[in-house]
C-alpha positions in Angstrom: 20.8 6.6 -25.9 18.1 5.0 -28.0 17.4 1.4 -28.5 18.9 1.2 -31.4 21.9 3.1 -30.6 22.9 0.5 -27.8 22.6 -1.9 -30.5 24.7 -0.1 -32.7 27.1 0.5 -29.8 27.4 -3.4 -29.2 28.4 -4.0 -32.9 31.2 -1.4 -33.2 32.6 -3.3 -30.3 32.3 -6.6 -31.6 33.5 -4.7 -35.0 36.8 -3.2 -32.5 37.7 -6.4 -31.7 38.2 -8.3 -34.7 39.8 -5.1 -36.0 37.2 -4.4 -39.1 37.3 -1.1 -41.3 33.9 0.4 -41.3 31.7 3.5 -40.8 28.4 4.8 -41.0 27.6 6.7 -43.9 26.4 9.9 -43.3 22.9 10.9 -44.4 21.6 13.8 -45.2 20.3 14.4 -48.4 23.9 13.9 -50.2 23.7 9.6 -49.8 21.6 7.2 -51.6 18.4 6.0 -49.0 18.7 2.8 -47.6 21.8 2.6 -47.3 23.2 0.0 -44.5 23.7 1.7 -40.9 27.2 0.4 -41.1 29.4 -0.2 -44.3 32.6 -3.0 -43.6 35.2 -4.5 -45.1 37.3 -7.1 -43.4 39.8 -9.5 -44.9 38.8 -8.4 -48.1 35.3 -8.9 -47.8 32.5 -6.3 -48.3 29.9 -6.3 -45.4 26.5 -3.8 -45.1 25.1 -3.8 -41.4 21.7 -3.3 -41.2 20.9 -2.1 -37.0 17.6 -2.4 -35.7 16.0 -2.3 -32.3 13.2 -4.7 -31.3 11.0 -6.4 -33.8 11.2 -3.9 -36.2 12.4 -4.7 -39.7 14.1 -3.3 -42.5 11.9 -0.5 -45.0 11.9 -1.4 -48.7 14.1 0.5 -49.4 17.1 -1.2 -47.1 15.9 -4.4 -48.1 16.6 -3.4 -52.0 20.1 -2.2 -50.7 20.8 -5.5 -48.7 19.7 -7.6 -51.5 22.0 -5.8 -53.7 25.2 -6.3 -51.6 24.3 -9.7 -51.3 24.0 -10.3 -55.0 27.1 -8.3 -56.0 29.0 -10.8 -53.6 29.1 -9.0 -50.0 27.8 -9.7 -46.8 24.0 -8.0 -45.5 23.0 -8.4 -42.1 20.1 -7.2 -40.4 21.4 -7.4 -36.3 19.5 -6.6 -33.1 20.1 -6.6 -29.7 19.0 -10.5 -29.6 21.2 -11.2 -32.5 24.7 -9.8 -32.4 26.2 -13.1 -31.8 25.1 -13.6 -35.7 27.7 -10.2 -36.4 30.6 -12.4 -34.3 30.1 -15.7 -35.9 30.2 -13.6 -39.4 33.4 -12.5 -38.6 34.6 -15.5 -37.0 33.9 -17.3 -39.8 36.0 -14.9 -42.3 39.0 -15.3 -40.0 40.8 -18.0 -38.3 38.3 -17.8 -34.8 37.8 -20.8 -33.0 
């Protein structure tokens, strides 16, 4: 498994557990690019989920798609293996977690 699948991997179980709709959009010449690795919606809120392994960053292109979200009123998070606890507290914070 790669780096960033372990990430990934992580997040659909923190995803599991609070019980969020999501998936990740298929690519292959039939999406728009930069598209979040995982699209959500829990309690009514819209969330893009941006997986990366490492250091490395979002392209230009997912940094236009996150910025987008965020303006039309959703979530965009950018989570690696050093910060999944930021994907929990998200979530807590749309529900009633303590």
């Amino acid at each position: 498994m790669t780096p960033e699948g372990k990430v990934k991997k992580q997040a659909k179980a923190i995803l599991d557990y609070f019980g969020v709709y999501y998936f990740f959009p298929a690519s292959g010449g039939y999406g728009r690019a930069g598209v979040p690795d995982i699209i959500a919606c829990y309690n009514g809120r819209f969330l893009g989920i941006e997986i990366k392994a490492g250091d490395n960053q979002p392209t230009a292109l997912q940094q236009r798609e996150l910025a987008m979200i965020k303006r039309r009123g959703g979530v965009a998070l950018v989570i690696n293996e050093t910060t999944l606890d930021k994907l929990h507290d998200t979530l807590c914070g749309m529900s009633s977690c303590t």
